[in-house]
ModelCIF file with pLDDT and N, C-alpha, C, O atoms, coordinates in Angstrom:
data_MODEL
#
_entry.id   MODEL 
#
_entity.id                         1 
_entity.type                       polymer 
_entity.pdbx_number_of_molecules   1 
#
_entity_poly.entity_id                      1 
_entity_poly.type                           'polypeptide(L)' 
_entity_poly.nstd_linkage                   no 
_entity_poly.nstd_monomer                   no 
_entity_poly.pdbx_seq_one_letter_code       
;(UNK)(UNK)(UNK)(UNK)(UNK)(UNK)(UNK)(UNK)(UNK)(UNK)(UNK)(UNK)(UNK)(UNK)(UNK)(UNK)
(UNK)(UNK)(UNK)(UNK)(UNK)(UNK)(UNK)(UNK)(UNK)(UNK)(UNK)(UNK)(UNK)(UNK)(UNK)(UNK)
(UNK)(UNK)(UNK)(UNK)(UNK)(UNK)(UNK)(UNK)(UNK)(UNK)(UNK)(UNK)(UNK)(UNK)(UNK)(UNK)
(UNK)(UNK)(UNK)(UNK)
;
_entity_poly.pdbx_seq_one_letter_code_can   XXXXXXXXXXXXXXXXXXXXXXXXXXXXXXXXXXXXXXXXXXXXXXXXXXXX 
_entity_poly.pdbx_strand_id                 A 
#
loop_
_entity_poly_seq.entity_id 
_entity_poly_seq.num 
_entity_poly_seq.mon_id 
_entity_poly_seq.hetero 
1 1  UNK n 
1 2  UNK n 
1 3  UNK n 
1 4  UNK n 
1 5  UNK n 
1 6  UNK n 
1 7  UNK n 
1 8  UNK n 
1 9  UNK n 
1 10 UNK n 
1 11 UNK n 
1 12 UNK n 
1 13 UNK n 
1 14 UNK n 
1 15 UNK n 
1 16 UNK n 
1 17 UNK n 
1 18 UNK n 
1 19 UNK n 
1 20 UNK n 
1 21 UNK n 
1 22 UNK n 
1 23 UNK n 
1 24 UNK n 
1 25 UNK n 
1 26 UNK n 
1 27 UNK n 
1 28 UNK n 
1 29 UNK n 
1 30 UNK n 
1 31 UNK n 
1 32 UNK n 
1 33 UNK n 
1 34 UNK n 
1 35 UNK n 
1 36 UNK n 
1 37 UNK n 
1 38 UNK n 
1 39 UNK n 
1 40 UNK n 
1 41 UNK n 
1 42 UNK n 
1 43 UNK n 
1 44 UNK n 
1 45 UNK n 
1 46 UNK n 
1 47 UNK n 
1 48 UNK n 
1 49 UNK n 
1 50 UNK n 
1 51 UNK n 
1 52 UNK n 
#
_struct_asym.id          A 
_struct_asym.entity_id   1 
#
loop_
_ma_qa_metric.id 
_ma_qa_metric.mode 
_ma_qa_metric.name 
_ma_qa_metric.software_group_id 
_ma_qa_metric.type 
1 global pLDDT . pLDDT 
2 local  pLDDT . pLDDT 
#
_ma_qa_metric_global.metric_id      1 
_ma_qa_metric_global.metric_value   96.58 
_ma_qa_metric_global.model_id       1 
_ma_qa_metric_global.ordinal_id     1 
#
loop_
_ma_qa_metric_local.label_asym_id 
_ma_qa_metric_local.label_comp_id 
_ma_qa_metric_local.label_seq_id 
_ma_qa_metric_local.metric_id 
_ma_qa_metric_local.metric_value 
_ma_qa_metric_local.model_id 
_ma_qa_metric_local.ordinal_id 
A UNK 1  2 94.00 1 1  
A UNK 2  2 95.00 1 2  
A UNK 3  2 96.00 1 3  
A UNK 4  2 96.00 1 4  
A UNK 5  2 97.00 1 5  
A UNK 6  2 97.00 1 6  
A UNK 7  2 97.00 1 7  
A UNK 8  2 97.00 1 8  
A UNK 9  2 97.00 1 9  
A UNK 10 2 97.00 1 10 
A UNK 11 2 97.00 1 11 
A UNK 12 2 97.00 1 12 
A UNK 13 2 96.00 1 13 
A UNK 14 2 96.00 1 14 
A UNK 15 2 94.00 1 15 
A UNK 16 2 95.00 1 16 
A UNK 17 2 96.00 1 17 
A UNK 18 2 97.00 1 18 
A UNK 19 2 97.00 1 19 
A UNK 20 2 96.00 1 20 
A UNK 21 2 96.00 1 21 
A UNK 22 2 97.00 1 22 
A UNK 23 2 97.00 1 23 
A UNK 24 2 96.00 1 24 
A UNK 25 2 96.00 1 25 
A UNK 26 2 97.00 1 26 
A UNK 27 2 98.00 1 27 
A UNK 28 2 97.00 1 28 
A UNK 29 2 97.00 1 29 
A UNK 30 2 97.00 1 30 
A UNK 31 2 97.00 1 31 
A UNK 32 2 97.00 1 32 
A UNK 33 2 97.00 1 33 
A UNK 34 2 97.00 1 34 
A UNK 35 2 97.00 1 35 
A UNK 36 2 97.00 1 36 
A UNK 37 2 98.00 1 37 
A UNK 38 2 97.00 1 38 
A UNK 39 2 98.00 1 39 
A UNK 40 2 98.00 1 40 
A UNK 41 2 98.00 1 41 
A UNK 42 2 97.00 1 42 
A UNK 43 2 97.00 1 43 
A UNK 44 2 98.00 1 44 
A UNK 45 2 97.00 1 45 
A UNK 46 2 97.00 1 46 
A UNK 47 2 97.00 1 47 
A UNK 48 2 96.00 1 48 
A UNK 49 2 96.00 1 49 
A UNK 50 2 97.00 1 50 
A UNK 51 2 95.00 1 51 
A UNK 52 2 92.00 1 52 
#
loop_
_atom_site.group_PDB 
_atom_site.id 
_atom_site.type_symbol 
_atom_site.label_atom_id 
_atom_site.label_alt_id 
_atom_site.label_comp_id 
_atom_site.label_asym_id 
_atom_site.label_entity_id 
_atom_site.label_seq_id 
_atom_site.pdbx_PDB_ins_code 
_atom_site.Cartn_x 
_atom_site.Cartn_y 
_atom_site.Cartn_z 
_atom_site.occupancy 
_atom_site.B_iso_or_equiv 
_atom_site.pdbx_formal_charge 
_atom_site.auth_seq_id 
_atom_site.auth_comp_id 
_atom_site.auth_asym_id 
_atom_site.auth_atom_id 
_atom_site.pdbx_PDB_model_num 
ATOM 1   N N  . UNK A 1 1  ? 63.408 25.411 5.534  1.00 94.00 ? 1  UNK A N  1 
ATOM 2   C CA . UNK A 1 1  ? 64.524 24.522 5.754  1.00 94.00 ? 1  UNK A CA 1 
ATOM 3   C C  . UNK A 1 1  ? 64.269 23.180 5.068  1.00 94.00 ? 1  UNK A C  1 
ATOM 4   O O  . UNK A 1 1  ? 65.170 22.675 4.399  1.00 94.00 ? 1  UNK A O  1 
ATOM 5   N N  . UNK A 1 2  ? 63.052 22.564 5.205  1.00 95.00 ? 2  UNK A N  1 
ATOM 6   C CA . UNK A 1 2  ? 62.420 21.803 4.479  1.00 95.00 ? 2  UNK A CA 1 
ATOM 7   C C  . UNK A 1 2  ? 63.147 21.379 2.961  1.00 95.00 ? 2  UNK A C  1 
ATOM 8   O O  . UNK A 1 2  ? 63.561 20.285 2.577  1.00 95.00 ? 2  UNK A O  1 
ATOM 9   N N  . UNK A 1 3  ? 63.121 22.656 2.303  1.00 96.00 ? 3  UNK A N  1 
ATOM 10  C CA . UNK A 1 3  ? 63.193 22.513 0.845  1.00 96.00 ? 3  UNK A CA 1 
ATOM 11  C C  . UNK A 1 3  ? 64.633 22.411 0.485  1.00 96.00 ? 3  UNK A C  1 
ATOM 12  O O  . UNK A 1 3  ? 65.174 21.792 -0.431 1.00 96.00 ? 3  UNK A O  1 
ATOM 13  N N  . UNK A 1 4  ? 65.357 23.521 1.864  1.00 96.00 ? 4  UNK A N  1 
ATOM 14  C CA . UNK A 1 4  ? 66.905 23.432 1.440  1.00 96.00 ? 4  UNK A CA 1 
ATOM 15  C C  . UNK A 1 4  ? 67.366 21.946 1.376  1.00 96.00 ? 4  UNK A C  1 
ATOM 16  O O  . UNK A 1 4  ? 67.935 21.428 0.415  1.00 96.00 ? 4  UNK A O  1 
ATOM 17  N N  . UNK A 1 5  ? 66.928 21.153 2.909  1.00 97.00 ? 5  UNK A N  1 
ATOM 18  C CA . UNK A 1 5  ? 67.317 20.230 2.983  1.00 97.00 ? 5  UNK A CA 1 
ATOM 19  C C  . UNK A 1 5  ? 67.019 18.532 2.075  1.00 97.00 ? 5  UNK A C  1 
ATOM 20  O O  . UNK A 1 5  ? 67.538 17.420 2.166  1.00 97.00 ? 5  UNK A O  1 
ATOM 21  N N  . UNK A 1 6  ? 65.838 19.174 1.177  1.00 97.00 ? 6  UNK A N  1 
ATOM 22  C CA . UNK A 1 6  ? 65.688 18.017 0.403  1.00 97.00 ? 6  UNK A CA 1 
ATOM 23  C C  . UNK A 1 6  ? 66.401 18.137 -1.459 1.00 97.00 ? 6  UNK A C  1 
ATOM 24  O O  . UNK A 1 6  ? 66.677 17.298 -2.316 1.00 97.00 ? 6  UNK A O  1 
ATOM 25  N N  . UNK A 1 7  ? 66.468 19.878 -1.368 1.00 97.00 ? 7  UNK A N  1 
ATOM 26  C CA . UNK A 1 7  ? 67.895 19.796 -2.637 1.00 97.00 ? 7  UNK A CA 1 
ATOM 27  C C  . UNK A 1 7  ? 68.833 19.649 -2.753 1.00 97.00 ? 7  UNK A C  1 
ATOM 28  O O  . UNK A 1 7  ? 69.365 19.507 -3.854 1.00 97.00 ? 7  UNK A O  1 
ATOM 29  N N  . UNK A 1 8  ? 69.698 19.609 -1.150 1.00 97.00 ? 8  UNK A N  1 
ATOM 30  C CA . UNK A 1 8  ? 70.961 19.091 -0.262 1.00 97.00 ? 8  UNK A CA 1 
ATOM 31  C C  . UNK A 1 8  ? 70.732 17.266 -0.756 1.00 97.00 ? 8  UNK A C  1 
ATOM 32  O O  . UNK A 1 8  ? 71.698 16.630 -1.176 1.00 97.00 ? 8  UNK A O  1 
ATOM 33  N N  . UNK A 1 9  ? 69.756 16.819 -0.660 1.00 97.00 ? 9  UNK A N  1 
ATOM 34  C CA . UNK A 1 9  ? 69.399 15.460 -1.047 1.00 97.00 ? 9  UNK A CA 1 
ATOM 35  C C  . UNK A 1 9  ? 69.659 15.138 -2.172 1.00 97.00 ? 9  UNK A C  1 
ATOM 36  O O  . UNK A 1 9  ? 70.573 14.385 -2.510 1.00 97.00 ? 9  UNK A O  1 
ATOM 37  N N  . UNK A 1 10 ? 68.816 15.724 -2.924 1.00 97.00 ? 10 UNK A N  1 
ATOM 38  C CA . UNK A 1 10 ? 68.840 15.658 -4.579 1.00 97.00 ? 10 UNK A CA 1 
ATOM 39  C C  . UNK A 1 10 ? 70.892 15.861 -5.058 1.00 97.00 ? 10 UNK A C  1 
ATOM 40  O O  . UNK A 1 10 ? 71.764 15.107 -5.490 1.00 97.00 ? 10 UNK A O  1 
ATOM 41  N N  . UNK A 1 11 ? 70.803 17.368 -4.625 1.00 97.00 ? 11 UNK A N  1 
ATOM 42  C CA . UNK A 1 11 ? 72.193 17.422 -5.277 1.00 97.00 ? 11 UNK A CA 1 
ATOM 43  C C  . UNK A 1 11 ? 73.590 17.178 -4.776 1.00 97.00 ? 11 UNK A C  1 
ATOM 44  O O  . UNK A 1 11 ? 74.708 17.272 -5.283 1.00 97.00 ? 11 UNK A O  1 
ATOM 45  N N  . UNK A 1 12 ? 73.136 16.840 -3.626 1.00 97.00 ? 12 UNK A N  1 
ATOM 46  C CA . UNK A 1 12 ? 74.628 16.766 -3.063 1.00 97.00 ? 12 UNK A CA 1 
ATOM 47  C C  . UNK A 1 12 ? 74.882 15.194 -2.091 1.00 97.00 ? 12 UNK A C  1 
ATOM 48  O O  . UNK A 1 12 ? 75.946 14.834 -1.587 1.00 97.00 ? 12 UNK A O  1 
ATOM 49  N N  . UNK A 1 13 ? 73.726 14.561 -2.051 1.00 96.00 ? 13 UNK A N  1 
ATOM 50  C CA . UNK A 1 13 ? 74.016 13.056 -1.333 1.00 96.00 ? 13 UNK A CA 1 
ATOM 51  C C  . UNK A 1 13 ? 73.573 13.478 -0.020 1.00 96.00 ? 13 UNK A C  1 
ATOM 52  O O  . UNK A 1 13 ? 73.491 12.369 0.508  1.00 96.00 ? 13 UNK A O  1 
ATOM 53  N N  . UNK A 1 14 ? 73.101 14.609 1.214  1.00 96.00 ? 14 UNK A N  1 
ATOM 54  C CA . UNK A 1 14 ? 72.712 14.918 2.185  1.00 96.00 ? 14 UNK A CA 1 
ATOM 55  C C  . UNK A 1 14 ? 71.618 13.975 2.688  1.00 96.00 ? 14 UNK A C  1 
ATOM 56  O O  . UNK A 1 14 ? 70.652 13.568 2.044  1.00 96.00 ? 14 UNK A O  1 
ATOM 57  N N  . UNK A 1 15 ? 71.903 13.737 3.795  1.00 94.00 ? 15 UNK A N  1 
ATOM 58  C CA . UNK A 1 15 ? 70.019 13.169 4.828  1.00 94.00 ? 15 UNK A CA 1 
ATOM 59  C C  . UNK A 1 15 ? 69.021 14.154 4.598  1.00 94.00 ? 15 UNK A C  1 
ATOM 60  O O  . UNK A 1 15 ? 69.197 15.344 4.860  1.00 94.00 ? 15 UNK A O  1 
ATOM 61  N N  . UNK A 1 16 ? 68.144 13.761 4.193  1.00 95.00 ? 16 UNK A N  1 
ATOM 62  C CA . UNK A 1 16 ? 66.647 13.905 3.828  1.00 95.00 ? 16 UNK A CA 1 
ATOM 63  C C  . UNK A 1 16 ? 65.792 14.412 4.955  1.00 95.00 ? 16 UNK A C  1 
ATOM 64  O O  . UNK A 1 16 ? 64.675 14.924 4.897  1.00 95.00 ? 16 UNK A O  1 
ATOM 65  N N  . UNK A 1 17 ? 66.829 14.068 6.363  1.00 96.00 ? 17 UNK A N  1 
ATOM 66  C CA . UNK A 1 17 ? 66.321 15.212 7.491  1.00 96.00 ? 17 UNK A CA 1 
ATOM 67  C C  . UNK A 1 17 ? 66.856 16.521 8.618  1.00 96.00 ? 17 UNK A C  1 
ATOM 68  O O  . UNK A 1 17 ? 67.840 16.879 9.265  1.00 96.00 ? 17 UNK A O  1 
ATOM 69  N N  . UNK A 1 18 ? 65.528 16.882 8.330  1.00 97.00 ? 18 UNK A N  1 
ATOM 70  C CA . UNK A 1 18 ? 65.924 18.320 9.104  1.00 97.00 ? 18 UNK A CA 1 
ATOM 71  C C  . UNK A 1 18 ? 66.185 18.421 9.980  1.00 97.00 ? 18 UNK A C  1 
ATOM 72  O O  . UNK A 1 18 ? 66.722 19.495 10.252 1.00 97.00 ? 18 UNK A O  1 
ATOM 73  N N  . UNK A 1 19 ? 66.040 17.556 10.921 1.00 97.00 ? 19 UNK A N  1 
ATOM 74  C CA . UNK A 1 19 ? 66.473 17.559 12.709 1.00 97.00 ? 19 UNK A CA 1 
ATOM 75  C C  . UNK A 1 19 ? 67.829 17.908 12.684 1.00 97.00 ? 19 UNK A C  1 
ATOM 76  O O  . UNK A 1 19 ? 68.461 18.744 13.329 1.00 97.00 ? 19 UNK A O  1 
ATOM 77  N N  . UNK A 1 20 ? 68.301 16.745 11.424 1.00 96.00 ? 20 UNK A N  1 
ATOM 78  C CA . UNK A 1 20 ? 69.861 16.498 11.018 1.00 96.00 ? 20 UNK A CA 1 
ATOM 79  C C  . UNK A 1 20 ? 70.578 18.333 10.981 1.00 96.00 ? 20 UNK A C  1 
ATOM 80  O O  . UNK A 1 20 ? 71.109 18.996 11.871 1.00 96.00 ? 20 UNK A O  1 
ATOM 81  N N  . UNK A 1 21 ? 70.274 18.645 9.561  1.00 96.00 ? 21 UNK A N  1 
ATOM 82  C CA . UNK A 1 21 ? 70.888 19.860 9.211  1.00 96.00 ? 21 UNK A CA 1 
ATOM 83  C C  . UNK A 1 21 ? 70.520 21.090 10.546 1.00 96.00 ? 21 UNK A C  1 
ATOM 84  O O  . UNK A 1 21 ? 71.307 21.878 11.070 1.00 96.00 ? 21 UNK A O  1 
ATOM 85  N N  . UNK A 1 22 ? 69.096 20.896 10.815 1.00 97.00 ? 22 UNK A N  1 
ATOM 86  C CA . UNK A 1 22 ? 68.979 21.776 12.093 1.00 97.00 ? 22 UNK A CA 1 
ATOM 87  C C  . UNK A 1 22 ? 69.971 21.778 13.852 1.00 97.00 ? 22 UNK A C  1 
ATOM 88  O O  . UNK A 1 22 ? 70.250 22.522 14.791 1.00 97.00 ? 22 UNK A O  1 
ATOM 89  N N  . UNK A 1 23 ? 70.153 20.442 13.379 1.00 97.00 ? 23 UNK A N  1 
ATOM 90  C CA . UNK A 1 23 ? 71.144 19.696 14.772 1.00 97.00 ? 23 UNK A CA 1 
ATOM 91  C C  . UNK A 1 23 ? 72.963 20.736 14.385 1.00 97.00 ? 23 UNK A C  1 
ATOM 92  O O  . UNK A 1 23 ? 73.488 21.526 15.170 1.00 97.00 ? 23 UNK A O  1 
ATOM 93  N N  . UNK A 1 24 ? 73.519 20.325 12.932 1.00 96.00 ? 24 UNK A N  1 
ATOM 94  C CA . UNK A 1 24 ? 74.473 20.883 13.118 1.00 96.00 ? 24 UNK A CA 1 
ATOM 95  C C  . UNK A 1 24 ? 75.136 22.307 12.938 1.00 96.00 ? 24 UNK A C  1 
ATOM 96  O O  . UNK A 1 24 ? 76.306 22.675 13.049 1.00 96.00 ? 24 UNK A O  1 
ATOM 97  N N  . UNK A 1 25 ? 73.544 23.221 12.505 1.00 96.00 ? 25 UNK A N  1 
ATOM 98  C CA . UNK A 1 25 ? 73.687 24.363 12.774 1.00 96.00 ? 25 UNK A CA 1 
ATOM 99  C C  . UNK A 1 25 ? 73.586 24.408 14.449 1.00 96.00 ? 25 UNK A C  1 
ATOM 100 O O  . UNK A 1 25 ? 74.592 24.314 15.152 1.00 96.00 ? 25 UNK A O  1 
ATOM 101 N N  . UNK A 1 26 ? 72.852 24.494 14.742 1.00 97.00 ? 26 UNK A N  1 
ATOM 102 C CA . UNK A 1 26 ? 72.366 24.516 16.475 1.00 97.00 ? 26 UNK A CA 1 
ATOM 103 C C  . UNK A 1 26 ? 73.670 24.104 17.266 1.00 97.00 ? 26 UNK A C  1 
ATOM 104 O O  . UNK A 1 26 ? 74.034 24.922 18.112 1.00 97.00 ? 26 UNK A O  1 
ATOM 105 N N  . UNK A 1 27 ? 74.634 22.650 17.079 1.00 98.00 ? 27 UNK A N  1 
ATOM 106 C CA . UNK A 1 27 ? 76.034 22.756 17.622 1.00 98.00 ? 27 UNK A CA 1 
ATOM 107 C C  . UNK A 1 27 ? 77.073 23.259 17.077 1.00 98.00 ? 27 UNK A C  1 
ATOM 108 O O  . UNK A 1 27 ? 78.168 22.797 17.399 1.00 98.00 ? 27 UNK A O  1 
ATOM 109 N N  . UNK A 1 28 ? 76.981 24.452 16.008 1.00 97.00 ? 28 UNK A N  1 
ATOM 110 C CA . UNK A 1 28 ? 78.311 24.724 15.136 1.00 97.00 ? 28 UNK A CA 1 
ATOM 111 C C  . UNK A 1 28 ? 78.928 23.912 14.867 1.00 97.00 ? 28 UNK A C  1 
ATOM 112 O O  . UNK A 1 28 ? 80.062 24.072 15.319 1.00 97.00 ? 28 UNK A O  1 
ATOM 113 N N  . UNK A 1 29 ? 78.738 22.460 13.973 1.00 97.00 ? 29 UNK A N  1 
ATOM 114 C CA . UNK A 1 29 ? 79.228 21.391 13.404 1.00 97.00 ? 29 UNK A CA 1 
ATOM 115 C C  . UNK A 1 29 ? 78.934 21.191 12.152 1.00 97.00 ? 29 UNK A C  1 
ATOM 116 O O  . UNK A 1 29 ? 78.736 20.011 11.865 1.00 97.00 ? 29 UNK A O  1 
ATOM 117 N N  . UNK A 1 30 ? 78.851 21.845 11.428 1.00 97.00 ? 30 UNK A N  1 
ATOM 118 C CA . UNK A 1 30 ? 78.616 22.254 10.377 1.00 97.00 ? 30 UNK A CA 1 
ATOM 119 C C  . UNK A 1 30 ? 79.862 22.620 9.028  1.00 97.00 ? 30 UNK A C  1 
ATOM 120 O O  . UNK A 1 30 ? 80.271 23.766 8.845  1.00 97.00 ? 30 UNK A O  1 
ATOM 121 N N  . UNK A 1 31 ? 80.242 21.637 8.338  1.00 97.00 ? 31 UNK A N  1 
ATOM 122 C CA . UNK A 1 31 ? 82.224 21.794 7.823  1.00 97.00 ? 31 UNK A CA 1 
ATOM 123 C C  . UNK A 1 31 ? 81.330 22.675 6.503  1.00 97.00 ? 31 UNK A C  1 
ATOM 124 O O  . UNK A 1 31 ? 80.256 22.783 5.911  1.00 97.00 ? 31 UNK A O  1 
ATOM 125 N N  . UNK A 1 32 ? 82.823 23.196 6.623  1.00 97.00 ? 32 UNK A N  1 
ATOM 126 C CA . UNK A 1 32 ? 82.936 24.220 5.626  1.00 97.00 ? 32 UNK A CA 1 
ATOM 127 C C  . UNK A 1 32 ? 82.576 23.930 4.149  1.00 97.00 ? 32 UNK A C  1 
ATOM 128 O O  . UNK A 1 32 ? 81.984 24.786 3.492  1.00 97.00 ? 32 UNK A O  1 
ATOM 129 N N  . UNK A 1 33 ? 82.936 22.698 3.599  1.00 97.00 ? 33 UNK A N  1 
ATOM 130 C CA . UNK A 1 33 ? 82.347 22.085 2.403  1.00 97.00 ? 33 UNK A CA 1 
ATOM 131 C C  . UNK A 1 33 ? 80.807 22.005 2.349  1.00 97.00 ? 33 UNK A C  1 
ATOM 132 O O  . UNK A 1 33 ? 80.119 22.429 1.420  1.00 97.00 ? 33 UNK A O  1 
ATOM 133 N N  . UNK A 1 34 ? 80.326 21.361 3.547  1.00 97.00 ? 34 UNK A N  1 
ATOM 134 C CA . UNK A 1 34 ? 79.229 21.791 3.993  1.00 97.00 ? 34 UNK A CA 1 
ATOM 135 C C  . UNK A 1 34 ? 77.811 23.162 3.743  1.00 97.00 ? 34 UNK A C  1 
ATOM 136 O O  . UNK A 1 34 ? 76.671 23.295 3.298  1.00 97.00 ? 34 UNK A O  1 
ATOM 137 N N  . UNK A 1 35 ? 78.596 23.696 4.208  1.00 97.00 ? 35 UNK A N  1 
ATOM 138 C CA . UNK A 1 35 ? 78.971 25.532 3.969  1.00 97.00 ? 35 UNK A CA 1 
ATOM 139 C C  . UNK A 1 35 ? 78.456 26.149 2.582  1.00 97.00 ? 35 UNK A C  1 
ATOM 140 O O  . UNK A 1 35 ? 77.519 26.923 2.386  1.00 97.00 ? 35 UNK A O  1 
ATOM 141 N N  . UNK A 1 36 ? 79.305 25.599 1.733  1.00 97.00 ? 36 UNK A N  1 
ATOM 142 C CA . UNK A 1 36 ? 79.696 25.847 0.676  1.00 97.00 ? 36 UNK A CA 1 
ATOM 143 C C  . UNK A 1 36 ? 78.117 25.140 -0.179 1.00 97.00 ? 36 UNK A C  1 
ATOM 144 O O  . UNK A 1 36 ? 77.421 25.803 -0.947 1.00 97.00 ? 36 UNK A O  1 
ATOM 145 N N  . UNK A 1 37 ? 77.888 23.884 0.158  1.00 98.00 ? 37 UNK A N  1 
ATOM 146 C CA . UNK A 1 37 ? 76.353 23.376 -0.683 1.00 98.00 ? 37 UNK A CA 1 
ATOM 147 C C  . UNK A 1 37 ? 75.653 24.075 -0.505 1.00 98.00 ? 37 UNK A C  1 
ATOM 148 O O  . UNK A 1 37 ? 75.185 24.719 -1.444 1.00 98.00 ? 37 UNK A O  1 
ATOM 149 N N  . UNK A 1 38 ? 75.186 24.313 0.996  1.00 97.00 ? 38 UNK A N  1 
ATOM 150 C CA . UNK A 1 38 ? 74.619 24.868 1.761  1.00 97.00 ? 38 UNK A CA 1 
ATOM 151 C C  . UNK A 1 38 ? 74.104 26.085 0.602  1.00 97.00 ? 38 UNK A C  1 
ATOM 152 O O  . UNK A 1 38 ? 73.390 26.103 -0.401 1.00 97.00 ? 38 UNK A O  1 
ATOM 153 N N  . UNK A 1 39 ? 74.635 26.723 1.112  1.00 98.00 ? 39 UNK A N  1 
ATOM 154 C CA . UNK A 1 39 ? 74.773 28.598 0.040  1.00 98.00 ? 39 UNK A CA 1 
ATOM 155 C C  . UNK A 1 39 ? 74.394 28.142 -1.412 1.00 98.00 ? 39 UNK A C  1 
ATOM 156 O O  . UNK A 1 39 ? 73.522 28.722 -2.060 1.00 98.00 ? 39 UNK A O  1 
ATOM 157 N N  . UNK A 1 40 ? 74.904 27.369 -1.751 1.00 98.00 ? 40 UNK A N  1 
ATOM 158 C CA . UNK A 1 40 ? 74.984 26.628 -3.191 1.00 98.00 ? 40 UNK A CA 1 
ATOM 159 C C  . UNK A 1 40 ? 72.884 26.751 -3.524 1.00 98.00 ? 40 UNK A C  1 
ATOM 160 O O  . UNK A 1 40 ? 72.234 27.505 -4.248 1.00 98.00 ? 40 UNK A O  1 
ATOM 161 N N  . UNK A 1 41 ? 72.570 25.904 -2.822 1.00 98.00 ? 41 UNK A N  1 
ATOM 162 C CA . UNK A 1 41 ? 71.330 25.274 -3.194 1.00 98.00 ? 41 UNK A CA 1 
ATOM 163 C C  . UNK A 1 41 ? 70.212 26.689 -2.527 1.00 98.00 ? 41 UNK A C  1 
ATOM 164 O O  . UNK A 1 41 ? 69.068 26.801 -2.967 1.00 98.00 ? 41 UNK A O  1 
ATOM 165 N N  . UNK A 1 42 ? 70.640 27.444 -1.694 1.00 97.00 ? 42 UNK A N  1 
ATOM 166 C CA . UNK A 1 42 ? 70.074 28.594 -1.115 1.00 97.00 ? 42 UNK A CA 1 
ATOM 167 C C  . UNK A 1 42 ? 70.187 29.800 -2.246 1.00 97.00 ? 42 UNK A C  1 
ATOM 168 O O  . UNK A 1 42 ? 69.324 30.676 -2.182 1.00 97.00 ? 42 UNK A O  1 
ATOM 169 N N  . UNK A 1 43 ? 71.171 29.895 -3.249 1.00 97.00 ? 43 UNK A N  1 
ATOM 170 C CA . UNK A 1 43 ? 71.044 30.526 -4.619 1.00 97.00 ? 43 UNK A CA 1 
ATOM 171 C C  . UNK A 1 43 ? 72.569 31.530 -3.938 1.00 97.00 ? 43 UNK A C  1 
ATOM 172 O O  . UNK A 1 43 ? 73.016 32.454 -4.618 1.00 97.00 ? 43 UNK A O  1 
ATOM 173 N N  . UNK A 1 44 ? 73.119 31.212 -2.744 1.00 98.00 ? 44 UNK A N  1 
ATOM 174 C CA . UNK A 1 44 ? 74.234 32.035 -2.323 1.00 98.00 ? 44 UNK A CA 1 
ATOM 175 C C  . UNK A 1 44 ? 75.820 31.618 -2.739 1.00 98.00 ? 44 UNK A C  1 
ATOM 176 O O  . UNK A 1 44 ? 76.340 30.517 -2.916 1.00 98.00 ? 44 UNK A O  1 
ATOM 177 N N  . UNK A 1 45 ? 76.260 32.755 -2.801 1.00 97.00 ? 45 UNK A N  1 
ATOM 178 C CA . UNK A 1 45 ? 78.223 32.386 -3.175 1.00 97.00 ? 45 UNK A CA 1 
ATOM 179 C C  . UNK A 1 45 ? 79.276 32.839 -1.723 1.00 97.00 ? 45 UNK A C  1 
ATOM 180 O O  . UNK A 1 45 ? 79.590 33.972 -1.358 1.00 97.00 ? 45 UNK A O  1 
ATOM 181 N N  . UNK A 1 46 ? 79.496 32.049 -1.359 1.00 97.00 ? 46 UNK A N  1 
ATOM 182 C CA . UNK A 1 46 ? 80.724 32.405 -0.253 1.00 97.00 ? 46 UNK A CA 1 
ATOM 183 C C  . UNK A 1 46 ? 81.713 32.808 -0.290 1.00 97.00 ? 46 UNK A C  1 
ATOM 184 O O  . UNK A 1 46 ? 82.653 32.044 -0.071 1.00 97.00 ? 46 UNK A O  1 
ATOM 185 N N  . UNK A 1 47 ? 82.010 34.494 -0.649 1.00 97.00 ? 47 UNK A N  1 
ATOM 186 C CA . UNK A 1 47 ? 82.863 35.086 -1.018 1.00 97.00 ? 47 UNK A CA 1 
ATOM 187 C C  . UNK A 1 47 ? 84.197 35.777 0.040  1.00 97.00 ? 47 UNK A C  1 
ATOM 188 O O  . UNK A 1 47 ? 84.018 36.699 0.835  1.00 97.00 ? 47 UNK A O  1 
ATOM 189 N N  . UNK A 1 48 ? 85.380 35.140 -0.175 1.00 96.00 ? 48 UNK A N  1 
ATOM 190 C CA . UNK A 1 48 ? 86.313 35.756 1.190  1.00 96.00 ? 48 UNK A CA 1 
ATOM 191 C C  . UNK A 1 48 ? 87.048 37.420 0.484  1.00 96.00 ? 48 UNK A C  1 
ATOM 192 O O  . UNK A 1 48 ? 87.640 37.404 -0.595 1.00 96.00 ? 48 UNK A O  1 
ATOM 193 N N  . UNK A 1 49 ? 86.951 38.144 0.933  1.00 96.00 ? 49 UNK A N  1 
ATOM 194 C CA . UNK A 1 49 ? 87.397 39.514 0.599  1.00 96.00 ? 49 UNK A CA 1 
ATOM 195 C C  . UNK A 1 49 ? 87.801 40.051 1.500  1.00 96.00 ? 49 UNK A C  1 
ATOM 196 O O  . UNK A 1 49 ? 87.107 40.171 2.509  1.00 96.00 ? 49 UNK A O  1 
ATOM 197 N N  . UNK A 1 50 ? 88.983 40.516 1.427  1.00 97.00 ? 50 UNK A N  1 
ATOM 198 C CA . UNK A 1 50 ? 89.919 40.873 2.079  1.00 97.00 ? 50 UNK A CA 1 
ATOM 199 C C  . UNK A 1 50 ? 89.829 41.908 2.943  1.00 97.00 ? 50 UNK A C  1 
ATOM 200 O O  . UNK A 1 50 ? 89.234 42.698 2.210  1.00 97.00 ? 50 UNK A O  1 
ATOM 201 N N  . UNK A 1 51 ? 90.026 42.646 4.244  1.00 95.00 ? 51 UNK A N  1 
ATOM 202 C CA . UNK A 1 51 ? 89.015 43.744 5.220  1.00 95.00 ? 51 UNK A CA 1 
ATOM 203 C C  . UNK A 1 51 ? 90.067 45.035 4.472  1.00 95.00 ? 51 UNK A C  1 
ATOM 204 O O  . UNK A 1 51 ? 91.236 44.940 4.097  1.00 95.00 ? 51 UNK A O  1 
ATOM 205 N N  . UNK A 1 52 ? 89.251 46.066 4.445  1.00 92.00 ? 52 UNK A N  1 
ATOM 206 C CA . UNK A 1 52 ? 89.528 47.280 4.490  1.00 92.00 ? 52 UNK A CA 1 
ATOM 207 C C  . UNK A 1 52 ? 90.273 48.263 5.635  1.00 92.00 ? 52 UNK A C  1 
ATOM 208 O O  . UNK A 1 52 ? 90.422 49.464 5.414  1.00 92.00 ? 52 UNK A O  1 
#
C-alpha cells in the first residue's frame, strides 16, 4: 500500500499517507475518480461491461 500510495503522490497530487488511503477504503469513502487513479497506478483499467 506503501508504494501505491506514494505514486498516488507523485502522479496524481494524493497525501503521502497511508492511514489516509487506508481510512477511506475501510469507510467506503473512496470517489470514483478516486477509483479510477487508484487502478491507474496499480497497472489496472476499470472496465463497465454490460451483464449477460
Amino acid at each position: 500500500m506503501g508504494e501505491a500510495v506514494k505514486r498516488l503522490a507523485e502522479d496524481y497530487g494524493w497525501s503521502e499517507s497511508v492511514p489516509n488511503l487506508s481510512g477511506k477504503l475501510r469507510r467506503g469513502s473512496l470517489r470514483y475518480s478516486e477509483a479510477l487513479e487508484l487502478a491507474d497506478v496499480l497497472g489496472y483499467d476499470i472496465i463497465w461491461q454490460k451483464r449477460r
